[in-house]
N, C-alpha and C positions, 0 to 999 in steps of 0.2 A: 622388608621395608616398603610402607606404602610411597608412590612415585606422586608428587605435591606437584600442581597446578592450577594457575590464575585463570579467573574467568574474562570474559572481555571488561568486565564490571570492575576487577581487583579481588575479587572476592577469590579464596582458597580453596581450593578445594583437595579435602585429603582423606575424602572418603569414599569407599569402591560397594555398588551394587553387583551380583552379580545374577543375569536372569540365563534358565537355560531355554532354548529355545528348539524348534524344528529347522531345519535346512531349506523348508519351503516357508515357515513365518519368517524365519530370519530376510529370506527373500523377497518378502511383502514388505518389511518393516526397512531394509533399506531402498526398497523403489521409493515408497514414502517418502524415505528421509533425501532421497533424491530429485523427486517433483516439488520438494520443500526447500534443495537448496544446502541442503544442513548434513553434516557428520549424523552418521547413527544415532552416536552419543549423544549429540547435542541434541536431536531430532527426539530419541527418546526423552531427554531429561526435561525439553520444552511441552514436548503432550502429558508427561507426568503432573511437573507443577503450575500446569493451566488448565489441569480435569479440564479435560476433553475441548477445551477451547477451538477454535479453529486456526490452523497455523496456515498461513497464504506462503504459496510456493514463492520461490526467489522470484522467479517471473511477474508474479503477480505485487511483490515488493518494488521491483525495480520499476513497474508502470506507474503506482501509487507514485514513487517519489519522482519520477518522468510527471506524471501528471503536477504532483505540487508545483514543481520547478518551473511549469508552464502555467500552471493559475497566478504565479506569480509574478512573472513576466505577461500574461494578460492585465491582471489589474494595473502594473505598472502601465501599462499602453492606456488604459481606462485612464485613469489618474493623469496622465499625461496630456490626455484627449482634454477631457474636464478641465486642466490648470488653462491650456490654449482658448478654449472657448470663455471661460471667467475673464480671463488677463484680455480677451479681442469684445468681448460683452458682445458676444452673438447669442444669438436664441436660434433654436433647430433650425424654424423655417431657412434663417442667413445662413446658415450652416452652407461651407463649401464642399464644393463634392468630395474633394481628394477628405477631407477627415470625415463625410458620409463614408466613403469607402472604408479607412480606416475603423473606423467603428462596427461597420458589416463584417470586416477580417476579423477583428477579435474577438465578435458576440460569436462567428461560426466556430474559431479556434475551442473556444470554453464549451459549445457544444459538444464538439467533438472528445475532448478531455472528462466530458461528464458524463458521455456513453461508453468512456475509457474505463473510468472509475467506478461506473455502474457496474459495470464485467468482473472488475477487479476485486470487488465487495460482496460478490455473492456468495462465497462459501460464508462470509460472515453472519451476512441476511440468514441464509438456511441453519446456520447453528444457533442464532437466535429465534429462531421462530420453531426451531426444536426443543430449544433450552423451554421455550415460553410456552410448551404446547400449541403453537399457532400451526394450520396446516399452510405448506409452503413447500 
């Protein structure tokens, strides 16, 4: 009797591959599936059905979405900034310090988040630019 299992998705699943492996691949393919975050299984069955795509380790997931969380609560400061200066009808020169300052914090914050996100993207860059024949 095959043992039936939901995906995160809902999806069934009720069908078993079976690959044999080395003691020393099997031991590559779980560090893999470890710097990725991911079960074996799930590890294997994501580099299957995304030929060869690039899968970003959990760490490199959690930064991404660390990162979003914070370009979003930046702009929100942006937006904030902007609504205060419309609703006071100042123009930069009037501008008061404390929202110069304000403004300085969050252009540096989103700096810093996009040299986050540069880091976090590079296995992507590099598998495209292998996918694309580009050298890289």
């Amino acid at each position: 009797m095959v043992n039936v299992r939901k995906s995160a998705d809902g999806q069934v699943r009720d069908q078993v591959i079976q690959v044999r492996v080395s003691a020393a691949e099997k031991a590559v393919v779980a560090g893999h599936a470890a710097a990725a975050g991911l079960a074996i299984s799930e590890y294997v069955l994501s580099r299957a059905l995304t030929a060869g795509e690039p899968v970003l380790t959990g760490e490199q997931r959690q930064l991404l979405q660390r990162c979003e969380r914070q370009l979003q609560a930046a702009g929100n400061n942006l937006n904030q900034l902007t609504r205060d200066m419309n609703s006071a009808a100042l123009g930069v020169g009037a501008m008061e310090p404390v929202t110069r300052e304000r403004i300085a914090s969050v252009v540096a914050e989103v700096a810093v988040m996009v040299d986050e996100m540069t880091t976090a993207r590079l296995p992507v860059r590099q598998w495209l630019a292998r996918r694309d024949g580009a050298v890289g």
